[in-house]
C-alpha beads as a LAMMPS data file, in Angstrom:
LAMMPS data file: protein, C-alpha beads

388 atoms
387 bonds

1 atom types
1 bond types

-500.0 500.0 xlo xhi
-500.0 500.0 ylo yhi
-500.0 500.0 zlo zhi

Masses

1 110.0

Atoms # bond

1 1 1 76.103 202.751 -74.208
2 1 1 74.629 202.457 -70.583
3 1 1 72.361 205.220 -70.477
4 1 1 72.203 205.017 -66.391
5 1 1 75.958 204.811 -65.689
6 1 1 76.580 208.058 -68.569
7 1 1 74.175 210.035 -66.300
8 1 1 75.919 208.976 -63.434
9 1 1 79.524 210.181 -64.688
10 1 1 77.424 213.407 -64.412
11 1 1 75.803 213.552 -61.511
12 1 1 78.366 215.771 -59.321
13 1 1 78.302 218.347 -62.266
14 1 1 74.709 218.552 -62.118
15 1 1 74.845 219.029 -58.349
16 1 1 77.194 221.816 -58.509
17 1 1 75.462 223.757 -60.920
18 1 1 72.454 223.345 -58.872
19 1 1 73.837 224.664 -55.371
20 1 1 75.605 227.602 -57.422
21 1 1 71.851 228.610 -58.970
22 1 1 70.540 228.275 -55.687
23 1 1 73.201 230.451 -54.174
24 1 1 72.577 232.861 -56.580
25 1 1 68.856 233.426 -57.447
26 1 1 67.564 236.182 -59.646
27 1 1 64.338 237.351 -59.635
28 1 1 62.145 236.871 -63.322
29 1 1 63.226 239.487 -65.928
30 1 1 66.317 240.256 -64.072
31 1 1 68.373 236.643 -64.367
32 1 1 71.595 238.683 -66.291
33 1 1 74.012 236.515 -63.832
34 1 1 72.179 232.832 -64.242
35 1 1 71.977 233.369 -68.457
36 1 1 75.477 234.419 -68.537
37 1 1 76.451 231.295 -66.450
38 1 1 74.043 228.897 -68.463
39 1 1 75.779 230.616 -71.884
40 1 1 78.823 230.341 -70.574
41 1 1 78.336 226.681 -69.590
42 1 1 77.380 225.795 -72.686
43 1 1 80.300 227.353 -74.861
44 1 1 82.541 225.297 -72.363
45 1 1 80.922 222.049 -73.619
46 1 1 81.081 222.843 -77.282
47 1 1 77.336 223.230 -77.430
48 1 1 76.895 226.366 -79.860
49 1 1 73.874 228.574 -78.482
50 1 1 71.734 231.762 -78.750
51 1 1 70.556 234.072 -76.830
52 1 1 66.657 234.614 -77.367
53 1 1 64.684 238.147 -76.807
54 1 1 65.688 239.123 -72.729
55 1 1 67.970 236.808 -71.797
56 1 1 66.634 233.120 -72.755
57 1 1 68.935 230.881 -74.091
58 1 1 68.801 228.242 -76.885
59 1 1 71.862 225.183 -77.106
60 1 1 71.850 223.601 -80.400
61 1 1 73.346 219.891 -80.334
62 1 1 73.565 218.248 -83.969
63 1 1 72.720 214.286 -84.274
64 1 1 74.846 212.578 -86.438
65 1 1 72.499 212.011 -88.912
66 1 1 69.399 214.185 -89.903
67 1 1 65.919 213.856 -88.351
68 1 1 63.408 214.992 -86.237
69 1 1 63.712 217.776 -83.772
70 1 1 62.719 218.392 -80.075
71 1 1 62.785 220.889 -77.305
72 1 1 63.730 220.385 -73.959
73 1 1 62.796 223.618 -71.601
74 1 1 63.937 224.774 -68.400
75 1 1 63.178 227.937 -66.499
76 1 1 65.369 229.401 -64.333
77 1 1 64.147 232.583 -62.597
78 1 1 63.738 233.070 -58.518
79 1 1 61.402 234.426 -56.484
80 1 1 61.169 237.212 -53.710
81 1 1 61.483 235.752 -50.807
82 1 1 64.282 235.421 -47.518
83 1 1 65.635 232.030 -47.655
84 1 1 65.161 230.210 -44.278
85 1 1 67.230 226.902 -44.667
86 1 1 70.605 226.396 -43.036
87 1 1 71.935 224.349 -46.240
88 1 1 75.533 225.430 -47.038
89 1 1 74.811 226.582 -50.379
90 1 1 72.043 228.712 -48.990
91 1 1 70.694 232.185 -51.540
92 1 1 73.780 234.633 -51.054
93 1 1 71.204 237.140 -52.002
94 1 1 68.976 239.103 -49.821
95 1 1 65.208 238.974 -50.206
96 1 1 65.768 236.218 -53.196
97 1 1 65.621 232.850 -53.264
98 1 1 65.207 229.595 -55.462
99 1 1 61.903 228.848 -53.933
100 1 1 60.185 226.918 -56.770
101 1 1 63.011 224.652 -57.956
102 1 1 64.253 226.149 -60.788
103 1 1 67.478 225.750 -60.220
104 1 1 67.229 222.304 -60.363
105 1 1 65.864 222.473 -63.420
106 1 1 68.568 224.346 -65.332
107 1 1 71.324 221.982 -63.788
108 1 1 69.230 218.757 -65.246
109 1 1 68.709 220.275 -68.660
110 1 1 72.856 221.602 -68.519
111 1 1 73.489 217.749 -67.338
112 1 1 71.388 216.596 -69.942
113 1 1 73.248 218.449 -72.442
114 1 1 76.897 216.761 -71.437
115 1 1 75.363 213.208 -71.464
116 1 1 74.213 214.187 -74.653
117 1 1 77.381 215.469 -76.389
118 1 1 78.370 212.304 -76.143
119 1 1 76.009 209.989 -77.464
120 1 1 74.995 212.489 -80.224
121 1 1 76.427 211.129 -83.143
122 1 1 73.889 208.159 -82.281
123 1 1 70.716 210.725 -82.761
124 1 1 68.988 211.299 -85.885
125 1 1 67.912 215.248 -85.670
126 1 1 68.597 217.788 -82.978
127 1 1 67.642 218.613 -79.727
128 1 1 67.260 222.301 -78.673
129 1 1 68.354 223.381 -74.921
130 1 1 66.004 225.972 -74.038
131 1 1 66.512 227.745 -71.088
132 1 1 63.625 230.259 -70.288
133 1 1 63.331 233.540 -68.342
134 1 1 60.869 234.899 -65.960
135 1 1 58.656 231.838 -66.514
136 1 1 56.723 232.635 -62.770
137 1 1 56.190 236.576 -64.272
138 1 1 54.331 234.692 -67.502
139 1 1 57.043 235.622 -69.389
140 1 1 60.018 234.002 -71.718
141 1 1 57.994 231.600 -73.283
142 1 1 57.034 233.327 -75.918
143 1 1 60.320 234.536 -77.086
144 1 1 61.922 230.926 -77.376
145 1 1 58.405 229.755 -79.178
146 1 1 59.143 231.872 -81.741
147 1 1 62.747 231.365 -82.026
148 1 1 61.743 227.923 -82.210
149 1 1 59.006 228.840 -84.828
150 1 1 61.717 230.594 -87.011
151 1 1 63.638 227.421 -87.058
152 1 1 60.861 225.823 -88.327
153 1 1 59.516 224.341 -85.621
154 1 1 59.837 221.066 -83.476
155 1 1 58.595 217.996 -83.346
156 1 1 58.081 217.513 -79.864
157 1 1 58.640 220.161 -76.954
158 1 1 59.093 218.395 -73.136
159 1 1 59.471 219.081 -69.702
160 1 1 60.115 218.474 -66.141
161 1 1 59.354 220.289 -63.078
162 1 1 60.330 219.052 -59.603
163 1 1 57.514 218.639 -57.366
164 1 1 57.793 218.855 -53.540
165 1 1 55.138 216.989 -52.358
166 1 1 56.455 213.764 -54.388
167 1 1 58.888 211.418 -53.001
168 1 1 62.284 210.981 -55.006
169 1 1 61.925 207.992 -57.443
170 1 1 58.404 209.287 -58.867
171 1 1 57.009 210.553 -61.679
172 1 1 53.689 212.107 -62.689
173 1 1 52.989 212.275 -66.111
174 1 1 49.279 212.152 -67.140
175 1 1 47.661 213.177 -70.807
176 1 1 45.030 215.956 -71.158
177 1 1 44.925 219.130 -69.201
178 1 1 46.990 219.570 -66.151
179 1 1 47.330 222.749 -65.594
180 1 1 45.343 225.842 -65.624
181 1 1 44.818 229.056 -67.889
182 1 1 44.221 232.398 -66.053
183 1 1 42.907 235.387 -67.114
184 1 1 42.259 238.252 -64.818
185 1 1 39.121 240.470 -65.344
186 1 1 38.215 243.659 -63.800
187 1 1 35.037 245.501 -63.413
188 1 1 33.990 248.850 -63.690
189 1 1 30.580 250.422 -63.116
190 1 1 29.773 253.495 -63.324
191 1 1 26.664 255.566 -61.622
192 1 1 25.513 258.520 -60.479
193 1 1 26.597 259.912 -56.777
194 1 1 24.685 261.736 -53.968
195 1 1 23.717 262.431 -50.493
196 1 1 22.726 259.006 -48.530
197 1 1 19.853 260.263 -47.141
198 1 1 18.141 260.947 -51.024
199 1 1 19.145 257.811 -52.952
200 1 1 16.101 258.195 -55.268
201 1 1 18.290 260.815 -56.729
202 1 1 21.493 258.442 -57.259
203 1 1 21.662 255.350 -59.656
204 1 1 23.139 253.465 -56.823
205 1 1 26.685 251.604 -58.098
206 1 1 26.635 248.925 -55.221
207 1 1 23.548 247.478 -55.737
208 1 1 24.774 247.064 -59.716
209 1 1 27.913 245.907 -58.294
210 1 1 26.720 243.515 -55.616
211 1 1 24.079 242.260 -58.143
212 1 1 26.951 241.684 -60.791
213 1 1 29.416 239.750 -58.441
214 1 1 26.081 237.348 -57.142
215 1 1 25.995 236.381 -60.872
216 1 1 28.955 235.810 -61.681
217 1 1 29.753 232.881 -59.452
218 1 1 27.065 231.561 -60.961
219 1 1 28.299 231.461 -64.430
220 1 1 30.288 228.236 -64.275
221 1 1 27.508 226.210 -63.036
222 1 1 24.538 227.867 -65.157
223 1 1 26.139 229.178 -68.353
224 1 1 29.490 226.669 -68.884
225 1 1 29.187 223.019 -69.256
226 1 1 29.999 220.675 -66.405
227 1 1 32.638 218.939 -68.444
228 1 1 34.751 221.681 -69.072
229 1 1 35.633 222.691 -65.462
230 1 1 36.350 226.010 -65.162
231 1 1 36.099 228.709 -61.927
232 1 1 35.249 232.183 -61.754
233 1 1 36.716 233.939 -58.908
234 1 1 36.130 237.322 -57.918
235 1 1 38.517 238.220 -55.233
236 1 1 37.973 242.086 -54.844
237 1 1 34.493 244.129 -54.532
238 1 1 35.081 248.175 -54.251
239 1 1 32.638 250.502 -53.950
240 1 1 32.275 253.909 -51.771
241 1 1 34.298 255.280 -48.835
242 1 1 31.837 257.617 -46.740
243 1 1 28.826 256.367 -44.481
244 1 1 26.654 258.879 -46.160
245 1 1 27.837 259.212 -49.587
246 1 1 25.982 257.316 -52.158
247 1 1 29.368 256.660 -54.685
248 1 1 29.843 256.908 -58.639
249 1 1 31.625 253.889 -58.968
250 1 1 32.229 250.169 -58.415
251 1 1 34.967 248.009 -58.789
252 1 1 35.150 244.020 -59.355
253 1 1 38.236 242.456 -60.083
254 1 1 38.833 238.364 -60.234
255 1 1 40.491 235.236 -62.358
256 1 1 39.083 233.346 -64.535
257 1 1 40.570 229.540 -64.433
258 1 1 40.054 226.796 -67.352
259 1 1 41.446 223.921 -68.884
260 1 1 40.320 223.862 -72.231
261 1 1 42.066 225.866 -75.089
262 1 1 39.174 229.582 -75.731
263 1 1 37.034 228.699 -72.685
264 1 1 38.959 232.053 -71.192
265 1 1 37.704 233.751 -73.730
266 1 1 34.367 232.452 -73.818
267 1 1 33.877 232.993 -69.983
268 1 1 34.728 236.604 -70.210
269 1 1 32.171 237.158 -72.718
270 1 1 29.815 235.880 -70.769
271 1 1 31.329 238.254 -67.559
272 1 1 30.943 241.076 -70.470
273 1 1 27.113 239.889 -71.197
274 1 1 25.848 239.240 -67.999
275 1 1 27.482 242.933 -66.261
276 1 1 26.266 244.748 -69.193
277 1 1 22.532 242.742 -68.529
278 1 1 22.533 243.905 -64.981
279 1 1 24.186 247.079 -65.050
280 1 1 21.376 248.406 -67.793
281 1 1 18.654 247.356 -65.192
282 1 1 20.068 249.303 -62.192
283 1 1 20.577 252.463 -65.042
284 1 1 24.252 252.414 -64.571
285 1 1 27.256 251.854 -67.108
286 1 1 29.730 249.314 -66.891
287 1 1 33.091 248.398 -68.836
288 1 1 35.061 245.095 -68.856
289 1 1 38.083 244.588 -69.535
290 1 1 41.138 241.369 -68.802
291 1 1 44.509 240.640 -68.360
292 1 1 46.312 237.512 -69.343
293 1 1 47.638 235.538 -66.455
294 1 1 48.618 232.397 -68.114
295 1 1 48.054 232.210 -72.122
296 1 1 46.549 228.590 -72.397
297 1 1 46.047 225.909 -70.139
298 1 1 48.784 223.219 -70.224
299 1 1 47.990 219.907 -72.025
300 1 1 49.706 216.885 -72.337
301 1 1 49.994 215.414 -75.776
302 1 1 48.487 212.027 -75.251
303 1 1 50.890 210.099 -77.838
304 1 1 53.780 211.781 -76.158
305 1 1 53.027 210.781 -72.770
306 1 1 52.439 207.664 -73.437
307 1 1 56.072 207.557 -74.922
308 1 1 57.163 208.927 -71.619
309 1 1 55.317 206.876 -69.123
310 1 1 57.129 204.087 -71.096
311 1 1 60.652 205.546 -70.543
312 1 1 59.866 206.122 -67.231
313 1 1 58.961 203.053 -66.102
314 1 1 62.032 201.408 -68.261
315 1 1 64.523 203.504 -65.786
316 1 1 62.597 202.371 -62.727
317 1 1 60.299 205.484 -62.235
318 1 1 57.368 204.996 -60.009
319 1 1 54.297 206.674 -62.145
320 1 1 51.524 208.566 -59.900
321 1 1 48.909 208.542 -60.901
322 1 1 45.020 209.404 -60.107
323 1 1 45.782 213.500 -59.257
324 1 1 43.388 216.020 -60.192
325 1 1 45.229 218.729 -62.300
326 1 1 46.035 221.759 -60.490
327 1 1 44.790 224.886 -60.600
328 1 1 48.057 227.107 -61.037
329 1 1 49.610 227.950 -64.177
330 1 1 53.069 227.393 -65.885
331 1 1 53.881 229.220 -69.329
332 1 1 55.470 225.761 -70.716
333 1 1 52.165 225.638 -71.956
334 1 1 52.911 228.050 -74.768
335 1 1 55.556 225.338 -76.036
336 1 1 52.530 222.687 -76.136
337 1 1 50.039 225.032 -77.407
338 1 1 52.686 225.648 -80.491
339 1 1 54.098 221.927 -80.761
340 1 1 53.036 218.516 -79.428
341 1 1 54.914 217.062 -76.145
342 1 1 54.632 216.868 -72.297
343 1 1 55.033 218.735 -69.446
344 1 1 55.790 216.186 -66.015
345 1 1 56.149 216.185 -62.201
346 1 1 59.266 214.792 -60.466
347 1 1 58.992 213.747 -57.100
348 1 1 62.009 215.498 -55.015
349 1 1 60.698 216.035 -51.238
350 1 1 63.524 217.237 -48.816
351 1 1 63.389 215.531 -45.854
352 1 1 66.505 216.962 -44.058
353 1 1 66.029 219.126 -41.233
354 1 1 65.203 222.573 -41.294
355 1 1 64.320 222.169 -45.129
356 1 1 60.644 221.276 -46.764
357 1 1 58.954 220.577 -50.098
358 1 1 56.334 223.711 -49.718
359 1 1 57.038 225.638 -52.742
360 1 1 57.083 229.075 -52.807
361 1 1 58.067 228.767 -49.086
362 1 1 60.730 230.390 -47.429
363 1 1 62.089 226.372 -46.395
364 1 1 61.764 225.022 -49.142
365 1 1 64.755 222.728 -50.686
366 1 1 64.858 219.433 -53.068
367 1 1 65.866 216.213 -52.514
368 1 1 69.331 216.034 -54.990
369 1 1 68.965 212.660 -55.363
370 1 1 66.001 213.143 -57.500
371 1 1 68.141 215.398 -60.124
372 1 1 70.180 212.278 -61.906
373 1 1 66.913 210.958 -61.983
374 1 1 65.503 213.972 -64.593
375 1 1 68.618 214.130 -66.512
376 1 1 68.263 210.045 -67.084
377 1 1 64.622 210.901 -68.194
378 1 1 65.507 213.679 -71.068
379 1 1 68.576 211.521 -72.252
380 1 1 66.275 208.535 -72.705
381 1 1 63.353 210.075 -74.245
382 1 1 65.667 211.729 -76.309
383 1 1 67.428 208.757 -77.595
384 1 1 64.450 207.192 -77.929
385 1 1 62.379 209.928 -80.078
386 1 1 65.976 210.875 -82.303
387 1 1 66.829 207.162 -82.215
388 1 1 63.975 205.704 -84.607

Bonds

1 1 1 2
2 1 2 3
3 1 3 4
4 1 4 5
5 1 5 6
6 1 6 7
7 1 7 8
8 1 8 9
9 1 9 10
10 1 10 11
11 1 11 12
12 1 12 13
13 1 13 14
14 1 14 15
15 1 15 16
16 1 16 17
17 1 17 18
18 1 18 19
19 1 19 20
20 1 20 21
21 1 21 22
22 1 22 23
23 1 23 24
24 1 24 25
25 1 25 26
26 1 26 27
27 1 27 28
28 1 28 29
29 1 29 30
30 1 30 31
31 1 31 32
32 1 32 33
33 1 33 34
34 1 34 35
35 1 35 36
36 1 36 37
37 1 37 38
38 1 38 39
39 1 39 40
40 1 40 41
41 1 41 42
42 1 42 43
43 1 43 44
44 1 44 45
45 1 45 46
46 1 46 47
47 1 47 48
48 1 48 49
49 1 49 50
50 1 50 51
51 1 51 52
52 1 52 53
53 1 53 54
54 1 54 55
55 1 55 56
56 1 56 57
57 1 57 58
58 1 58 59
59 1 59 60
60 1 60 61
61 1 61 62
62 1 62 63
63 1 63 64
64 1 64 65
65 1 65 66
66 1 66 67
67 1 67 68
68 1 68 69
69 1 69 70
70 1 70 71
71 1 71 72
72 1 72 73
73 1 73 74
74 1 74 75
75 1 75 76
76 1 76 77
77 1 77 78
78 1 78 79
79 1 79 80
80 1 80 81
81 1 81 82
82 1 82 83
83 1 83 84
84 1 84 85
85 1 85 86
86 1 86 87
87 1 87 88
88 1 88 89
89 1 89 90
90 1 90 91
91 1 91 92
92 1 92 93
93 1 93 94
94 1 94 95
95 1 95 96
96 1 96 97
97 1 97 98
98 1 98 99
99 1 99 100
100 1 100 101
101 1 101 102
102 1 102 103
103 1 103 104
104 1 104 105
105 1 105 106
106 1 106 107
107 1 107 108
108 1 108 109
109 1 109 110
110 1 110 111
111 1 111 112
112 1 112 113
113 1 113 114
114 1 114 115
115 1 115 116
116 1 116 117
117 1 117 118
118 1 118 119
119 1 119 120
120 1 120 121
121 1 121 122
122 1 122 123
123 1 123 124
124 1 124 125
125 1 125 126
126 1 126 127
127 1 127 128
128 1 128 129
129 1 129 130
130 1 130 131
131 1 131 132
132 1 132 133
133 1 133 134
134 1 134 135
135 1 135 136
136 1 136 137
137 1 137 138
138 1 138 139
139 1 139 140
140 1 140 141
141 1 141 142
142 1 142 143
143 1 143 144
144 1 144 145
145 1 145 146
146 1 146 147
147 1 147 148
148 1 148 149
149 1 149 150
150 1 150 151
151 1 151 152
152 1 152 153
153 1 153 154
154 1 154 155
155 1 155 156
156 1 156 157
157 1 157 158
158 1 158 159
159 1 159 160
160 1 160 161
161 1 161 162
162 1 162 163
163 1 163 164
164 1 164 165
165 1 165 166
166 1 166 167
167 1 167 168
168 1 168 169
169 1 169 170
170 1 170 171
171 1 171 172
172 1 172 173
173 1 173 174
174 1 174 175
175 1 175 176
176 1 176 177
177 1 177 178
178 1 178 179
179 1 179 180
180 1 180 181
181 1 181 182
182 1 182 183
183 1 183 184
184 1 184 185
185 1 185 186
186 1 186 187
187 1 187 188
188 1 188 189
189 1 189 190
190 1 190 191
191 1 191 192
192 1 192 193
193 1 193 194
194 1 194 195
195 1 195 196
196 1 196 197
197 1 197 198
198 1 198 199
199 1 199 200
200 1 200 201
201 1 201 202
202 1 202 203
203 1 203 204
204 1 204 205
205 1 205 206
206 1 206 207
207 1 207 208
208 1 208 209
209 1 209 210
210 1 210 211
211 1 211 212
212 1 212 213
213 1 213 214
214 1 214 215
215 1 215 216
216 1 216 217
217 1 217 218
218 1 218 219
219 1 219 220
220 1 220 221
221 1 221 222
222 1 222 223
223 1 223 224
224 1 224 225
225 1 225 226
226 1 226 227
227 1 227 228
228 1 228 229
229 1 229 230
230 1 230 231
231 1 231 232
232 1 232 233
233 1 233 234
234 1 234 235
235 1 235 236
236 1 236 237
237 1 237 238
238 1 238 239
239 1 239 240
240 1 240 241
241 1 241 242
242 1 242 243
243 1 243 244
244 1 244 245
245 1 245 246
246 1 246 247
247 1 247 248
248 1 248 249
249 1 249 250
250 1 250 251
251 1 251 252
252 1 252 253
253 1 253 254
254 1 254 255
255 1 255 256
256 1 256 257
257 1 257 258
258 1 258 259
259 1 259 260
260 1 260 261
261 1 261 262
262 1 262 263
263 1 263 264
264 1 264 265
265 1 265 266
266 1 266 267
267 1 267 268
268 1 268 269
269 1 269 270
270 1 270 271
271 1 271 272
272 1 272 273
273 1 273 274
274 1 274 275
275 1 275 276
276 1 276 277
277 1 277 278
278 1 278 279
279 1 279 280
280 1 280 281
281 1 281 282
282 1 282 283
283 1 283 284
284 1 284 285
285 1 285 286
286 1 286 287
287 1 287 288
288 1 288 289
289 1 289 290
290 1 290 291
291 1 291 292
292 1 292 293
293 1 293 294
294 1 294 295
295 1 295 296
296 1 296 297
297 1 297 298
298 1 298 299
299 1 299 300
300 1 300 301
301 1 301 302
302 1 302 303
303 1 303 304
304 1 304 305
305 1 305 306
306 1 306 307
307 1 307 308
308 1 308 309
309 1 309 310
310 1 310 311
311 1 311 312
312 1 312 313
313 1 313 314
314 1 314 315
315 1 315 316
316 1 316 317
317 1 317 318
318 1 318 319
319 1 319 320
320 1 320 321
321 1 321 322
322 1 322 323
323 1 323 324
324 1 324 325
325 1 325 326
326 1 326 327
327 1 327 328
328 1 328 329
329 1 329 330
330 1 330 331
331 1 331 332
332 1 332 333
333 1 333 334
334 1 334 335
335 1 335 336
336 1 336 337
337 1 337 338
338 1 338 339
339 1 339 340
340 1 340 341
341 1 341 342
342 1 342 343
343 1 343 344
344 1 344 345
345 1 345 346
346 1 346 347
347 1 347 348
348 1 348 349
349 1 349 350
350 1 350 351
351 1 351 352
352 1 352 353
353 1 353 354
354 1 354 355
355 1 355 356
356 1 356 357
357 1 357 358
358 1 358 359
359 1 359 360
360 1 360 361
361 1 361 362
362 1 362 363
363 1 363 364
364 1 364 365
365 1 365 366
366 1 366 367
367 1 367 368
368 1 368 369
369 1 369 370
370 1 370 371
371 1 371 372
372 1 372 373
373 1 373 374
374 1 374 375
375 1 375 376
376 1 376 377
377 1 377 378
378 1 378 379
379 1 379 380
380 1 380 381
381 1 381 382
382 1 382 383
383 1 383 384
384 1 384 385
385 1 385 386
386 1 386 387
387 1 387 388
């Protein structure tokens, strides 16, 4: 069967779905409408499904023969912001939008699952739909990792997200690290508080606290090595509120980024190390403690991708290369910390008036044109890996 042309019997379906997600975003951990469309969807096709801890949901479609498995994940939670476009299928809901594409991304992987209903009896395995929750809240992931860990696992897990700043027609898709992990760290050291005018008689917090921050920017240069990049950013120093008050406290509180699976954890221990080093020589007390912003870094499976660039470049697909990875975070990297696969950029910059390509931006809109274009890529990778 003509792989292109299937996809293209499609393509209006996909673009509906699309325009109704945009026109009705919900924000991460709150998506009740979008999963009950998505489920609904999906029992319409014949595609049986689950739902998956809060909300995610999980399509099941049988090959006709047995074989290997893979996961195909799309997120499909909004963010809070006022929509700012004059499209016709503009949010509907106040103080929500689809800024970020996702909506695009649960119409491809819904389009993908028609075009695949019909060549499935041609598969050897099964490919699970896996539509994720609250992925820009950190969340989801986890839940439909699990699932999928229950089921004994997958073979490969893949992905697309749209990117604005690409043109329609391209694809980045690039092995190794692409995408950060975060952890948040905050500060706390503790002195002893007086009158400004006797600081002999404190144990002076800022100086601790200014002394800490100083080295902790140096850490990545001094105490990480230069071919594991990583940054540590402290973004907020607190400390006193009174011009003649020496204070009891100071505050530090930054992220931690990294791109190689326990340097979080090693960098923090060195934050730990170092504040507990200079805190004991001003005579104060300090305690460190994190919060997970992003789990792992996202890496691309370098056997995979190379399967992918080769699909992509079958169906026309201009591959970018030469990017440095970026420094934000995705939670699709749970699904390739747990099973091989890729995670890859699809160009889809609006160019019509009044719209842009600036995610997270109140004007920000895709070109539709680039949406065949994904569902084309899962079908063919996926005939391709369930085909051998």
């Amino acid at each position: 069967m003509d792989l292109h042309q299937l996809v293209k019997s499609h393509e209006s379906y996909v673009v509906e779905r699309r325009r109704e997600f945009h026109m009705h975003p919900e924000l991460s951990l709150q998506e009740e409408w979008t999963s009950g469309r998505i489920a609904e969807e999906l029992g319409a096709m014949g595609i049986p499904y689950e739902i998956v801890g809060r909300r995610n949901v999980v399509g099941v479609i049988e090959g006709g023969k047995p074989g290997k498995s893979l996961a195909i994940r799309a997120d499909f939670d909004a963010l809070p912001l006022e929509e700012e476009t004059d499209v016709p299928y503009k949010s509907q809901i106040p103080g929500c939008m689809h800024a970020c594409g996702h909506d695009a991304h649960a119409a491809m992987l819904l389009g993908t699952g028609k075009a695949l209903l019909e060549i499935k009896d041609q598969l050897a395995g099964k490919v699970y739909l896996c539509f994720q929750i609250a992925e820009e809240a950190g969340q989801g992931a986890d839940e439909i990792v699990e699932y999928l860990q229950g089921k004994g696992g997958v073979d490969q897990a893949i992905g697309i997200h749209v990117l604005g700043d690409l043109n329609p027609g391209t694809l980045e898709l690039v092995p190794g690290a692409r995408l950060s992990g975060a952890e948040i760290f905050y500060i706390d050291v503790k002195g002893v508080g007086g009158h400004g005018s006797r600081p002999d008689l404190t144990v002076d917090p800022i100086k601790a606290t200014v002394d800490c921050y100083q080295r902790l920017i140096t850490i990545p240069v001094n105490h990480h090595s230069m071919f594991d990049t990583c940054v540590v950013s402290p973004c907020a120093i607190k400390s006193g509120d009174r011009f003649n008050i020496v204070p009891e406290t100071g505050h530090i509180e930054g992220t931690i980024r990294y791109y190689k699976y326990g340097d979080g954890q090693k960098v923090l221990e060195k934050i730990r190390q170092t504040c507990e080093g200079v805190c004991a020589s001003h005579g104060c007390t300090v305690e460190v403690t994190s919060a997970v912003a992003a789990k792992f870094p996202l890496i691309n499976d370098p056997a995979a991708t190379e399967d992918g660039r080769q699909i992509a470049q079958e169906m026309g697909l201009e591959l970018v290369d030469g990017r440095d990875p970026s420094a934000a975070s995705d939670n699709f990297a749970e699904f390739l910390a747990a099973f091989p696969g890729f995670y890859a950029n699809l160009g889809c910059h609006s160019t019509r008036p009044g719209t842009s390509g600036n995610h997270h931006n109140p004007t920000f809109d895709v070109d539709e044109s680039a949406l065949p274009l994904g569902v084309e890529f899962f079908v063919r990778y996926t005939s391709f890996f369930l085909g051998q």
